[in-house]
Short mmCIF file of the C-alpha atoms (twelve columns), coordinates in Angstrom:
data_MODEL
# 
_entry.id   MODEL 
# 
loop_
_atom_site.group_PDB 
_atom_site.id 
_atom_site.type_symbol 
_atom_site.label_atom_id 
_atom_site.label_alt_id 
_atom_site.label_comp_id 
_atom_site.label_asym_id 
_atom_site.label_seq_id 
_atom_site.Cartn_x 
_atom_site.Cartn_y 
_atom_site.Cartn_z 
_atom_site.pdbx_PDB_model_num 
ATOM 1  C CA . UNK A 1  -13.541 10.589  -3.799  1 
ATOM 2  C CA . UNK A 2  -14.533 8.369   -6.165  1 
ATOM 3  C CA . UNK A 3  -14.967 4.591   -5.220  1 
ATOM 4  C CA . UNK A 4  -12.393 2.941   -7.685  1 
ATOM 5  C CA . UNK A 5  -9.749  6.166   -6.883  1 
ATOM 6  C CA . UNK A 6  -9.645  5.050   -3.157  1 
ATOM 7  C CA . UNK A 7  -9.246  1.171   -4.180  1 
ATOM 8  C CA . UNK A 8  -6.756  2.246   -6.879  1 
ATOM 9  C CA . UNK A 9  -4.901  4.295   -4.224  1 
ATOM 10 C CA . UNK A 10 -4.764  1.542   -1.441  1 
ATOM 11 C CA . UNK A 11 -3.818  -1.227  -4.139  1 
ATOM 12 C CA . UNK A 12 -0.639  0.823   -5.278  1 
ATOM 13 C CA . UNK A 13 0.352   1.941   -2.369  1 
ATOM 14 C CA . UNK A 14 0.506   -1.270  -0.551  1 
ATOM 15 C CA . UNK A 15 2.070   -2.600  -3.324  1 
ATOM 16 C CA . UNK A 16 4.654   -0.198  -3.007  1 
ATOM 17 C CA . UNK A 17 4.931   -0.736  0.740   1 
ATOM 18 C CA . UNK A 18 5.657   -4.383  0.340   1 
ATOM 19 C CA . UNK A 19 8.294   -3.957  -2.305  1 
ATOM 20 C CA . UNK A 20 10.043  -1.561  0.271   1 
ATOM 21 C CA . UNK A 21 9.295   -4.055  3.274   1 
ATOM 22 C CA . UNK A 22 10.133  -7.433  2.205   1 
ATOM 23 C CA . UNK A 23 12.633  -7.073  -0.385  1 
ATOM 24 C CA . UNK A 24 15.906  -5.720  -0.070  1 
ATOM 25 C CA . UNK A 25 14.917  -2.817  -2.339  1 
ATOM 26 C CA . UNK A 26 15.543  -0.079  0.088   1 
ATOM 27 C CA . UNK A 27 18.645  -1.243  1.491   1 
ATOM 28 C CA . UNK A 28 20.500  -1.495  -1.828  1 
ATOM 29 C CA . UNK A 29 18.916  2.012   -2.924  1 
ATOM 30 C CA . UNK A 30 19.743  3.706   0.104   1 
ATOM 31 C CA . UNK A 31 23.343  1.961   0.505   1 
ATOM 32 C CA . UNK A 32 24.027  2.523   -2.706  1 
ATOM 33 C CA . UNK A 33 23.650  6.221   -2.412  1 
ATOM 34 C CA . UNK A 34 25.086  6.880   1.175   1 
ATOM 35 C CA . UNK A 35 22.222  6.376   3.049   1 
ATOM 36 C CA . UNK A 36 22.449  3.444   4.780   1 
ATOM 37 C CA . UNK A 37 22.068  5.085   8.339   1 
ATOM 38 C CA . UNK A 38 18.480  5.520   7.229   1 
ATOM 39 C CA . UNK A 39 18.181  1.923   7.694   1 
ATOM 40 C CA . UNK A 40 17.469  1.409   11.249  1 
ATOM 41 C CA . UNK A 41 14.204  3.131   11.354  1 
ATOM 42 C CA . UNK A 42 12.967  1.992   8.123   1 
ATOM 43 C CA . UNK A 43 10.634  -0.796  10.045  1 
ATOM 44 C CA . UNK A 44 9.276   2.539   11.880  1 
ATOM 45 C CA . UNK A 45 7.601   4.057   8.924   1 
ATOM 46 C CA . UNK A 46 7.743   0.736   6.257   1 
ATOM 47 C CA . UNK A 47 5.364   -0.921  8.412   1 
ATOM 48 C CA . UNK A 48 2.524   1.532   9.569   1 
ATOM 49 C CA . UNK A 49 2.536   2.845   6.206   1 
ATOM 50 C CA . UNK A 50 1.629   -0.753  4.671   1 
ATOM 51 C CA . UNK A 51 -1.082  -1.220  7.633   1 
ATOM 52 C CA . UNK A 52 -2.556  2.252   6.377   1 
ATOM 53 C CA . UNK A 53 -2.449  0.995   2.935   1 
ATOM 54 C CA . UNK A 54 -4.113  -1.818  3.191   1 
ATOM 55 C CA . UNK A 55 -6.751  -0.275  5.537   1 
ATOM 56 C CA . UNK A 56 -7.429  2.335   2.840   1 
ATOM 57 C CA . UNK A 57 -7.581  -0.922  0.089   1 
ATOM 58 C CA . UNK A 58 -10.418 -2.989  2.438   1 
ATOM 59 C CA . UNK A 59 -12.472 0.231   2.402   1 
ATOM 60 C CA . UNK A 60 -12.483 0.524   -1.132  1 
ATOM 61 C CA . UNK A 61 -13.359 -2.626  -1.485  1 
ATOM 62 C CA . UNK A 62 -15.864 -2.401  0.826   1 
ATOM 63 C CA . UNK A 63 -17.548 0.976   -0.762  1 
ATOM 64 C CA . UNK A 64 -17.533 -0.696  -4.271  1 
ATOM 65 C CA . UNK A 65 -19.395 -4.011  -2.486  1 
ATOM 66 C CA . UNK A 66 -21.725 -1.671  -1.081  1 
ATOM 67 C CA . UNK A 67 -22.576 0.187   -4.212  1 
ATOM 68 C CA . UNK A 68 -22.961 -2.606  -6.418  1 
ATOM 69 C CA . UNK A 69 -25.103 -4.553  -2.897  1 
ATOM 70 C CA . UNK A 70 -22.929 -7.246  -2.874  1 
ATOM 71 C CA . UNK A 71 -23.520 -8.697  -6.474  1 
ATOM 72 C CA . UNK A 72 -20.840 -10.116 -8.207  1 
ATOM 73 C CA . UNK A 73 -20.751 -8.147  -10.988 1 
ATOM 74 C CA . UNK A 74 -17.567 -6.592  -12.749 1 
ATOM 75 C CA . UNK A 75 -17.009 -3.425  -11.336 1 
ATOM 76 C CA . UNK A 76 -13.225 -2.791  -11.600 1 
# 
């Protein structure tokens, strides 16, 4: 993959993650539909999935600091 595509990817989805883990966003949505048993094991898969996210963001980062040697050029 591309350097930017893995930054890209990480950015949005911990972006996404945090939206759904420290805002009421999901329980609205999912109470508003029914869902609201979901609820109690939303911290089981909110959370690991924003750890993963923002482990995939700090590599990107860290391929596009390696490819431009740590200059502080414009690269995104």
């Amino acid at each position: 993959m591309k350097d930017k595509t893995i930054l890209k990817t990480g950015i949005i989805g911990t972006v996404i993650a945090v939206i759904c883990c420290f805002t009421p966003f999901l329980v609205v949505v999912l109470g508003g539909v029914g869902l609201s048993a979901w609820l109690g094991w939303l911290d089981y898969v909110l959370l690991p999935a924003l750890a993963i996210c923002v482990l995939i963001m700090a590599y990107g980062f860290y391929r596009v600091w390696r490819r431009t040697g740590g200059t502080q050029e414009k690269t995104i």
